[in-house]
C-alpha positions in Angstrom: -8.6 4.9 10.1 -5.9 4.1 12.5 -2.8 2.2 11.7 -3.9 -0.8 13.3 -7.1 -0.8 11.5 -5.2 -0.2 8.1 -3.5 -3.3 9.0 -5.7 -5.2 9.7 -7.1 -4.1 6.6 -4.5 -5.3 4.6 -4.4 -8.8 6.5 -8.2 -9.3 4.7 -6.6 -10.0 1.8 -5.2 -13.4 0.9 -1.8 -15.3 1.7 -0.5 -11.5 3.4 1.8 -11.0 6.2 3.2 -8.0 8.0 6.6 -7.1 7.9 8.8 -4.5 9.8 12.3 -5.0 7.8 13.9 -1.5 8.9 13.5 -1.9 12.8 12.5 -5.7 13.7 9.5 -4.2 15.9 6.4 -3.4 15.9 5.6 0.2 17.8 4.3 3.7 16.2 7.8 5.1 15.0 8.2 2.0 12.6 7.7 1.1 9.0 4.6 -1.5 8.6 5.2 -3.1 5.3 2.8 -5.3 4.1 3.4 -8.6 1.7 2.3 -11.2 -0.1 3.6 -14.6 1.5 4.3 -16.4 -1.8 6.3 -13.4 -3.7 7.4 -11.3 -1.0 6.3 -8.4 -2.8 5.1 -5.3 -0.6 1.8 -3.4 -1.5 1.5 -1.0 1.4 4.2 0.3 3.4 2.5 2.1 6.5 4.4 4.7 8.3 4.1 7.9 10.2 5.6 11.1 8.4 5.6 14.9 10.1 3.1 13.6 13.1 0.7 12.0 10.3 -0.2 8.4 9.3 0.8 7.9 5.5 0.4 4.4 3.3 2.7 4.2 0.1 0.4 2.1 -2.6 1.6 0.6 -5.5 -0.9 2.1 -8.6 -0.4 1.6 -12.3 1.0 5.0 -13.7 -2.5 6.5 -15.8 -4.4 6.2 -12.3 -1.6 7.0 -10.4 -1.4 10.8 -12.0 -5.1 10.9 -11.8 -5.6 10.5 -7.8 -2.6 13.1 -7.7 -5.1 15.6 -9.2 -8.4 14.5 -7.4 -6.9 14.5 -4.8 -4.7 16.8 -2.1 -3.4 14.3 0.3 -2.5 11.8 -2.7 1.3 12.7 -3.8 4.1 10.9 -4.9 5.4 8.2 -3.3 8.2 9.3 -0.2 11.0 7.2 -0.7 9.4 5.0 -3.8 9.6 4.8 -7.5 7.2 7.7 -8.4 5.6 6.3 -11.5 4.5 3.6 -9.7 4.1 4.5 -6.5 1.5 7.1 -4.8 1.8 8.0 -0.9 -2.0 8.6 0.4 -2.1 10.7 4.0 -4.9 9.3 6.2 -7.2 11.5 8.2 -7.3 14.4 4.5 -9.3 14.3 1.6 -9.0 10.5 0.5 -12.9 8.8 1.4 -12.0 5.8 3.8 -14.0 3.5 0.8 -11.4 5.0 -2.0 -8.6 4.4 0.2 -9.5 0.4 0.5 -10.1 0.4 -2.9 -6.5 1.8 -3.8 -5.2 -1.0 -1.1 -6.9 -3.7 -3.0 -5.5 -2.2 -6.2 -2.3 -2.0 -5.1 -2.3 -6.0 -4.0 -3.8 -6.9 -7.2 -0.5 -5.5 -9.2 1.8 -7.4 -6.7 0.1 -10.5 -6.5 1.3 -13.9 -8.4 -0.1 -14.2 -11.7 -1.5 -17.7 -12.2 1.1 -19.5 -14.7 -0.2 -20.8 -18.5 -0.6 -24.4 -18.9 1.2 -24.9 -22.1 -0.5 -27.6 -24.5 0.3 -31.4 -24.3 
């Protein structure tokens, strides 16, 4: 998967919007960070690390540890919290299914929660 591809990827997914906070432009050497429009919260930062294309994904901290050990090109997150936070290296040992699947993971933890109606 290419970074444009992971973009547009992450732009599948409801009320999202690409960001590039740390140079103001889009081109290969920048950070891609994907949000949600309402919160502002990121779920995928896309960047390019030691020549090779790298996502940080938000994960809950169980599942996290458990992609760390299944597999080699999941580590924790560079520059990120790293409970909650897992880098994935594109182009390794991550399936291009499993890697969508941890994108859409990631968005559901960042996502609004709907608010409770409280009774009358």
């Amino acid at each position: 998967m290419t970074r444009q591809e992971l973009i547009d990827f992450c732009l599948t997914f409801p009320i999202v919007y690409e960001d590039y906070p740390f140079d103001g432009i889009a081109d290969a050497g920048t950070w891609t960070v994907m949000r949600h429009r309402v919160n502002k919260k990121s779920f995928a930062l896309i960047y390019e690390r030691n020549g090779k294309l790298c996502v940080n994904l938000k994960c809950d901290p169980f599942e996290a540890g458990f992609l760390r050990q299944a597999f080699a090109d999941v580590t924790p997150a560079y520059h990120m919290n790293k409970v909650h936070w897992n880098t994935v290296t594109l182009g390794g040992d991550v399936p291009e299914e499993e890697l969508k699947r941890m994108v859409g993971h990631s968005y559901d933890l960042i996502k609004p929660k709907p608010r409770k109606r409280r009774p009358g």
